[in-house]
C-alpha positions in Angstrom: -4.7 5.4 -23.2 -5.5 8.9 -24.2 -9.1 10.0 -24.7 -8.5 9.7 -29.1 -7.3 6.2 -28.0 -10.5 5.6 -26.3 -12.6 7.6 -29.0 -11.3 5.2 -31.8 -11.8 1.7 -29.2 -15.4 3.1 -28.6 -16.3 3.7 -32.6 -14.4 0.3 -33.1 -17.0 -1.6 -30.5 -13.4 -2.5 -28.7 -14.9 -0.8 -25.6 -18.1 -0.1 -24.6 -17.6 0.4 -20.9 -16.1 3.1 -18.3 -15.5 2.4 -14.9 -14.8 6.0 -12.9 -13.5 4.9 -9.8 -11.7 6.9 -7.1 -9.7 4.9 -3.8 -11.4 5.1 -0.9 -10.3 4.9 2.7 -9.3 1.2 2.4 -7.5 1.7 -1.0 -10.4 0.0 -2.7 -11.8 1.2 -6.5 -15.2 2.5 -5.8 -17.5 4.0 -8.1 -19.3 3.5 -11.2 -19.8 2.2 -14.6 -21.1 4.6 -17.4 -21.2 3.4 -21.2 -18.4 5.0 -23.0 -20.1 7.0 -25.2 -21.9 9.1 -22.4 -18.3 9.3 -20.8 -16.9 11.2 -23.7 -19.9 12.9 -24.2 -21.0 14.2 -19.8 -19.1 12.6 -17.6 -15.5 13.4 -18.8 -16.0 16.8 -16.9 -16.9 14.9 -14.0 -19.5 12.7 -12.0 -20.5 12.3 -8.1 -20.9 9.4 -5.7 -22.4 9.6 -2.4 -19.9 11.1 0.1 -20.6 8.6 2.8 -18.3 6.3 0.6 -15.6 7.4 2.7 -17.1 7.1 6.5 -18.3 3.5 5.8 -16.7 0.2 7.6 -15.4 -2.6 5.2 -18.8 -3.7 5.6 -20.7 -0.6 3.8 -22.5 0.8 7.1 -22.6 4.2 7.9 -20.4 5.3 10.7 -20.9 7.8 12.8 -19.1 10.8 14.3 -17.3 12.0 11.6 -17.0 16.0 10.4 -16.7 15.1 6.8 -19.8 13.4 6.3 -23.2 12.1 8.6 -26.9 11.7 8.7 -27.2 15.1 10.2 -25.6 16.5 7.0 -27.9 14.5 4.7 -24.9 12.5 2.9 -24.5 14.5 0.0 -22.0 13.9 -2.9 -18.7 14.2 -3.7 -17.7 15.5 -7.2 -15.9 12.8 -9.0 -13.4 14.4 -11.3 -11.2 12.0 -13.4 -8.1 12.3 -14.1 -7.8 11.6 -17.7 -4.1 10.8 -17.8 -5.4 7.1 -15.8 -7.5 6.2 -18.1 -6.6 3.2 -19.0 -8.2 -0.5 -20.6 -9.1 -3.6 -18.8 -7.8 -6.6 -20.3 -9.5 -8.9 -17.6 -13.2 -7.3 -18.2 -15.3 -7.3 -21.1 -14.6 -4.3 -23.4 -13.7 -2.1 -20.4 -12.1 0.8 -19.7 -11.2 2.7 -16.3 -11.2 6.1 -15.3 -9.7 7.6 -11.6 -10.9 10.1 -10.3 -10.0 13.1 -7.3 -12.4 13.6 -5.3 -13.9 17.5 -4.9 -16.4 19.8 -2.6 -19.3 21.6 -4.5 -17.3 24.3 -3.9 -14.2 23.3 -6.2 -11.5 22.0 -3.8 -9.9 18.6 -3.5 -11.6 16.5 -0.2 -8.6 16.8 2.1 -9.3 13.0 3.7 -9.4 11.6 0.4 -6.2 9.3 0.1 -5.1 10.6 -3.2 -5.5 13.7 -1.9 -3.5 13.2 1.2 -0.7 12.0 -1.1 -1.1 14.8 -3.7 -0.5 16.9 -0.7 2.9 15.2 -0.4 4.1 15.2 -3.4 3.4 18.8 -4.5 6.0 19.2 -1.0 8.6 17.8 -2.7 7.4 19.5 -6.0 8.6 23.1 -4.1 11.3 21.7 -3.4 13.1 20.8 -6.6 12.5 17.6 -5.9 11.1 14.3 -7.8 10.3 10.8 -5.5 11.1 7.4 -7.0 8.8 4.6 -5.4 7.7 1.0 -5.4 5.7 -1.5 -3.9 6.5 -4.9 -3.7 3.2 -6.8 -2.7 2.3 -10.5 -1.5 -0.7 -12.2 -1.6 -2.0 -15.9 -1.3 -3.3 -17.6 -3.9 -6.3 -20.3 -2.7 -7.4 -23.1 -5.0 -10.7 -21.9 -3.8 -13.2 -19.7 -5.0 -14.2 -16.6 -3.0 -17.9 -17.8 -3.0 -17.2 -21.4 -1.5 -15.1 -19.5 0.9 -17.5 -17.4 2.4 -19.9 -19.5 2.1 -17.2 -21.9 4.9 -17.0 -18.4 6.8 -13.4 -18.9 5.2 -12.4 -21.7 7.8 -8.6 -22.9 7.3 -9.6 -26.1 6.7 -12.1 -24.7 3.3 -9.2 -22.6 2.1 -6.9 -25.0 0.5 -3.6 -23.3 -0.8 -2.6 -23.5 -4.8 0.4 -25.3 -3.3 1.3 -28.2 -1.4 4.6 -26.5 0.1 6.4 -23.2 0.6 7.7 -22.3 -2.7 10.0 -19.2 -1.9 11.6 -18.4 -5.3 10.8 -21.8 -6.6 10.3 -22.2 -10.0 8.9 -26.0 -10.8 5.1 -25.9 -8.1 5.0 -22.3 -9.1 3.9 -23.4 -12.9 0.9 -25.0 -11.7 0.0 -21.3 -10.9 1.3 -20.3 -14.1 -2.4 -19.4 -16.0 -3.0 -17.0 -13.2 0.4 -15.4 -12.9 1.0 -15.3 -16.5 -2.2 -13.4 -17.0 -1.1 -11.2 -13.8 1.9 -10.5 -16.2 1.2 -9.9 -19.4 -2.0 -8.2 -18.5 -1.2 -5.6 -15.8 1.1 -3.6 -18.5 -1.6 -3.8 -20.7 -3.7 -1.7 -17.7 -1.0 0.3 -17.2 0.2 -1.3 -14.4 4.2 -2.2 -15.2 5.0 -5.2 -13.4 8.7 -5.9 -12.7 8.5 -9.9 -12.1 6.8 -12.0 -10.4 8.2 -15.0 -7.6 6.5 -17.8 -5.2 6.7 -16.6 -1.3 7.5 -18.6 1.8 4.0 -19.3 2.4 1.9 -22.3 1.0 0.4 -20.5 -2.3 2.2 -17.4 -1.6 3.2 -14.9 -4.5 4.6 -11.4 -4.5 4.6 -9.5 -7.2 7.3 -6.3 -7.7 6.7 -3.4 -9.7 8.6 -1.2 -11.7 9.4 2.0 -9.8 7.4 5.2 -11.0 6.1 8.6 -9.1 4.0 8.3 -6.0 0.7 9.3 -7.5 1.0 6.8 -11.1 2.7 3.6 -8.4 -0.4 4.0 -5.8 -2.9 4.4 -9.0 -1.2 1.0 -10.8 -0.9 -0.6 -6.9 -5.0 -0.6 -6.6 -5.5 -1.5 -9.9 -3.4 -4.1 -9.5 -5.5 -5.5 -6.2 -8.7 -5.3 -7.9 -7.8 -7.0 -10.9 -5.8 -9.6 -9.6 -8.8 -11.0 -7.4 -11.0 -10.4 -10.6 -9.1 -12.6 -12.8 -8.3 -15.2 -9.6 -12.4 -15.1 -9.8 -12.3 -16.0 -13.0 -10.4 -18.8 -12.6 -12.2 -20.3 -10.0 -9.9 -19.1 -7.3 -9.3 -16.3 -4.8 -6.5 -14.2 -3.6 -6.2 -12.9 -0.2 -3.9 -9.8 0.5 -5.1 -10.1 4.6 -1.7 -9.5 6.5 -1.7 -12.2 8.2 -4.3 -15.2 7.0 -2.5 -17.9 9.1 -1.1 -17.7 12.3 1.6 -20.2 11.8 2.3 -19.1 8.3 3.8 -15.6 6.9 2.2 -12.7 6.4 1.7 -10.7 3.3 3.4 -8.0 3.7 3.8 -4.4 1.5 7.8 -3.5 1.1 8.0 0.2 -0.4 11.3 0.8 -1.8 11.9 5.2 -1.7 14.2 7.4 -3.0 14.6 11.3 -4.1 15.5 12.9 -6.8 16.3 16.7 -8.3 17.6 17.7 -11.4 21.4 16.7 -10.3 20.4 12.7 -10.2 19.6 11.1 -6.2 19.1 12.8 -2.9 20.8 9.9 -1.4 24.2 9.3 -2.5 27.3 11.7 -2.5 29.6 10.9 -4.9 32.8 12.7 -3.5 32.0 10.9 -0.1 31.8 7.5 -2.1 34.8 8.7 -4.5 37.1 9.5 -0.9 35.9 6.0 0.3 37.1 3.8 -2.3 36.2 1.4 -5.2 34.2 -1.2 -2.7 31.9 1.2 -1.8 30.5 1.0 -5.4 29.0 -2.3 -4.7 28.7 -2.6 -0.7 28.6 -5.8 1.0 25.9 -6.5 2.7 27.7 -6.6 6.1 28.6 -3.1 5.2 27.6 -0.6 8.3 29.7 2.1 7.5 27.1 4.1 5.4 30.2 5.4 3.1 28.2 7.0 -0.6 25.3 7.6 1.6 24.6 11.5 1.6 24.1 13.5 4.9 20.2 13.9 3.3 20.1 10.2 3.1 20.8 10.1 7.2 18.3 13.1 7.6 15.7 11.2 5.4 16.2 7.9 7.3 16.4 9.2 10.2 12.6 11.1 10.0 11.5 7.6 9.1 13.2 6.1 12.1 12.1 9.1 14.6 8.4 9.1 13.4 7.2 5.7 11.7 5.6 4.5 15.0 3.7 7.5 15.2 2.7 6.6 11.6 1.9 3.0 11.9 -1.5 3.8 11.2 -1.5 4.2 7.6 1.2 1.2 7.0 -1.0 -1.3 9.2 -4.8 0.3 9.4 -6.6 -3.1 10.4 -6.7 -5.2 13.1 -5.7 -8.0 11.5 -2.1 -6.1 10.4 -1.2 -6.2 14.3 -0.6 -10.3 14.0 1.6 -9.8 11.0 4.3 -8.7 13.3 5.8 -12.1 14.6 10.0 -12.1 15.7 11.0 -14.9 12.6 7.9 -13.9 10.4 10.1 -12.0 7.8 7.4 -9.1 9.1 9.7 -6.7 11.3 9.2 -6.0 14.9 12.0 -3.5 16.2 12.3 -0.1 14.6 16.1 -0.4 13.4 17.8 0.1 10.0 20.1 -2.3 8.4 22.4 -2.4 5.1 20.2 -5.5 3.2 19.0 -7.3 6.4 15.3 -8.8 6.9 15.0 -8.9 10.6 14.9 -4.7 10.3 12.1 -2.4 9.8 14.1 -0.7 7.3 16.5 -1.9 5.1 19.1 -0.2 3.1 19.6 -1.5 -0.6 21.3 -0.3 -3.7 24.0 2.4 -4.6 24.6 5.2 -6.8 21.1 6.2 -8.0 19.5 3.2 -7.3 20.6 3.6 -3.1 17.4 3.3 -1.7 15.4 2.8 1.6 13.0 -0.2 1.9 10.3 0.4 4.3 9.1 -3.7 5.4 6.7 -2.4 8.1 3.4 -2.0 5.5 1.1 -4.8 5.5 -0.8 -6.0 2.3 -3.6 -4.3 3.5 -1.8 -1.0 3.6 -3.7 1.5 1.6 -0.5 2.7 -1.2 -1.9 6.1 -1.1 -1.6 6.5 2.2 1.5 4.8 3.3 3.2 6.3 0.6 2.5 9.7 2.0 3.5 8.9 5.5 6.8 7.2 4.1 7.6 10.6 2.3 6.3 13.0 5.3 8.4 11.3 7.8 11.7 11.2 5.6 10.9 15.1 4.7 10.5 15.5 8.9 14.0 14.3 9.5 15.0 16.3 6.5 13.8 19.6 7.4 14.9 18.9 11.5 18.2 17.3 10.2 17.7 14.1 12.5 20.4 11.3 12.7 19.4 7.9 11.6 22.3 6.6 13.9 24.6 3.5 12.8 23.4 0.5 10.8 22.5 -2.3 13.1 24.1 -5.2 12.9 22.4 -9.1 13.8 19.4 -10.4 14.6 16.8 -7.5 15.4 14.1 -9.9 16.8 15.9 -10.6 19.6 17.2 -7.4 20.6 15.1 -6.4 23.6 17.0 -2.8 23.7 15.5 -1.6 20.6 12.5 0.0 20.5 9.2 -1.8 19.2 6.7 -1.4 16.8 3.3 -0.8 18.1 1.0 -3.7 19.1 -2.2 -3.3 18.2 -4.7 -0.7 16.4 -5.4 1.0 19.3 -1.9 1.3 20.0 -1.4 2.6 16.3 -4.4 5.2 16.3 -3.4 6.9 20.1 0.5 7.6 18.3 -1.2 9.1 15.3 -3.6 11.3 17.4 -0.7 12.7 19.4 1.3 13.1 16.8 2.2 16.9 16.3 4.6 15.9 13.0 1.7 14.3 11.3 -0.7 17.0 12.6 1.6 19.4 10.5 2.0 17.1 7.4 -1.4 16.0 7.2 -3.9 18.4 8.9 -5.9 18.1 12.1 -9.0 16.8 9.5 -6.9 14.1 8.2 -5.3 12.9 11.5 -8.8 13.3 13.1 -10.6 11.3 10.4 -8.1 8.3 10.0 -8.1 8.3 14.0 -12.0 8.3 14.4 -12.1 5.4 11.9 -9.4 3.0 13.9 -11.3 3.3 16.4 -15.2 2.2 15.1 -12.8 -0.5 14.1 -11.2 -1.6 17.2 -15.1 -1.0 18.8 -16.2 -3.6 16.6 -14.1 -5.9 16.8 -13.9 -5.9 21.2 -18.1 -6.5 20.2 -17.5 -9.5 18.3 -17.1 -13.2 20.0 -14.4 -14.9 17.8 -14.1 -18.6 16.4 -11.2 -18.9 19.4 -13.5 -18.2 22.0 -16.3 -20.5 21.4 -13.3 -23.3 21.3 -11.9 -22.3 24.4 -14.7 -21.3 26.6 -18.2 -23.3 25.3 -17.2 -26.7 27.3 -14.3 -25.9 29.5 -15.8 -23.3 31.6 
């Protein structure tokens, strides 16, 4: 929706409402809602929000020790600038509209630890290259038969959670209809926000959904990817019910996990595929199988790309698994991966290897669905770009089961784990920018902090008797 569009919706009563929102460090919409007319009339040039927004927990407190933004610094603001090509309507709210926005310094320039800024950054790299990224997300959630009120007020036990089905329904089509009045709205709704949703299938989990989108450019996928969180829980709320993207809600269920699908572009057609190498290998290499290791079609900036993704995704675990909880999400037979291998169209890998011609791709499986988009877009592009630019070898396909291949190496284990690889990091130090590296560090670790502070639901079952 252009701002005429929004002009003629406003002078129409259509919309009354506009929400400028920017991600923050989480990937969640924060800001505020202005009435429309003083949006076209003030606040189109801009806004601000308190600059602490960023250096908060999950649970709004302040947190202390970062550069950006303290007590000792007063908490100023940000300025909130929107970017008017995301404006967009709401569907799901009353006579709404929504607005992102960069975030900027008084001075003029774009907040370096902002997360669109951090993926800006990424994609202008490619921009001076010649080159163009095609992305997606494919993101799973669980839907609960339970509102989000009744759940906290049961401190979301198991037992007060009860799933909107009574059975795994992976790619079933007869329980998930029951579901149908939430994911029909999910559907027809989303490309009415601007989000363009691709389909929409049950999981392996009880009341589990993933939703694919269509694949766009980094910056318009990450901005449809958050809107797509936030209204989805806003219309599960309206229903009565609640959907969790936690990675990992259950410990003997799956996770929800965050696939991003990747490939590069210039003005010739993909980065990835090499049509005399395909042309010398034959007509089966058109449509591999999947038991296909050879890697014929594949481009030796394919290899390169892959292998920068293989060489440095540990070191940028971070910003595919930045909570605690993502940690658990890794089980061997979880469909979550474990083992940093690469496979032609296997589950049991970190990365898989999909698609041919234009549509070759790599799928990155090791993003949770807490994984802020902005951010582990940016790392899947800065690592691929790393083995570009140092030519690195992504070695051969693997073949089998990876979970139970000991000699591979293994994803990290914990956010601790995740935030020392991303401190040391000197590949992410040049991508990113001591400031970012330091900022996303500093906050993994008031995380970690708080949770070693806090006595858990498993404690007070194991130890209040029995010792």
């Amino acid at each position: 929706m252009n701002r005429d569009a929004l002009a003629q919706k406003i002078d129409t009563g259509e919309i009354d409402t506009v929400l400028m929102v920017f991600p923050d460090a989480g990937g969640r919409l924060v800001g505020k809602r202005l009435t429309a007319p003083y949006f076209l009339e003030q606040a189109e040039a801009g806004t601000h929000g308190c600059n602490y927004l960023l250096t908060v927990n999950i649970e709004m407190d302040p947190l202390e020790g970062f550069k950006l933004a303290s007590w000792d610094q007063g908490y100023g603001d940000f300025a909130m600038k929107p970017d008017m090509e995301t404006l967009r309507p709401l569907p799901w709210q009353k006579s709404s509209a929504m607005v992102i926005c960069d975030l900027h310094a008084e001075s003029g320039e774009l907040i370096d630890e902002a997360p669109r800024s951090i993926l800006k950054k990424q994609v202008d790299r490619l921009a001076r290259l010649g080159l163009t990224c095609n992305i997606a997300s494919e993101l799973e959630f669980f839907l609960f038969n339970t509102s989000y009120h009744d759940a906290n007020v049961a401190k979301y036990a198991p037992a007060a959670l009860a799933p909107s089905s009574d059975y795994r329904i992976d790619y079933h089509t007869m329980q998930t209809t029951r579901d149908e009045p939430i994911m029909h709205a999910l559907r027809q709704q989303m490309p009415a926000a601007g989000v363009r949703v691709e389909s929409t299938k049950g999981e392996w989990g009880k009341g589990q959904h993933e939703v694919n989108f269509i694949y766009d450019r980094p910056i318009v996928m990450a901005d449809g990817h958050c809107v797509f969180k936030h209204g989805a829980k806003e219309i599960a709320e309206q229903n009565g019910k609640s959907i969790t993207f936690m990675p990992k809600v259950f410990a003997h269920e799956a996770g929800n996990s965050c696939h991003i699908h990747v490939s590069i572009f210039d003005e010739n057609g993909s980065r990835f595929w090499d049509p005399i190498a395909a042309a010398a290998a034959g007509p089966r290499v058109a449509r591999p199988a999947a038991s296909d290791t050879s890697g014929a079609g594949a481009s030796d900036y394919f290899h390169h790309f892959l292998g920068g993704l293989m060489q440095y995704s540990r070191e940028l675990c971070l910003f595919f698994a930045p909570t605690i909880n993502a940690y658990k999400r890794y089980q061997s037979g979880s469909w979550a991966p474990t083992k940093m291998a690469w496979a032609h169209d296997n589950r049991t890998t970190g990365f898989r290897v999909v698609g041919h011609g234009n549509s070759l791709r790599i799928e990155n499986r090791m993003p949770g669905g807490d994984a802020n988009p902005y951010l582990a877009f940016a790392a899947t592009i800065a690592a691929g770009l790393a083995g570009v630019e140092q030519s690195l070898d992504c070695g051969e396909a693997y073949r089998g089961n990876a979970y139970v291949d000991d000699k591979l190496p293994a994803l990290p284990e914990s956010l601790k784990d995740a935030a020392d690889l991303l401190e040391k990091s000197e590949m992410a130090r040049t991508a990113f920018g001591d400031s970012v590296v330091d900022f996303y560090v500093h906050a993994a670790r008031h995380e970690v902090r708080a949770f070693e502070g806090a006595v858990t639901d498993w404690e007070r079952m194991r130890y209040f008797e029995r010792i």
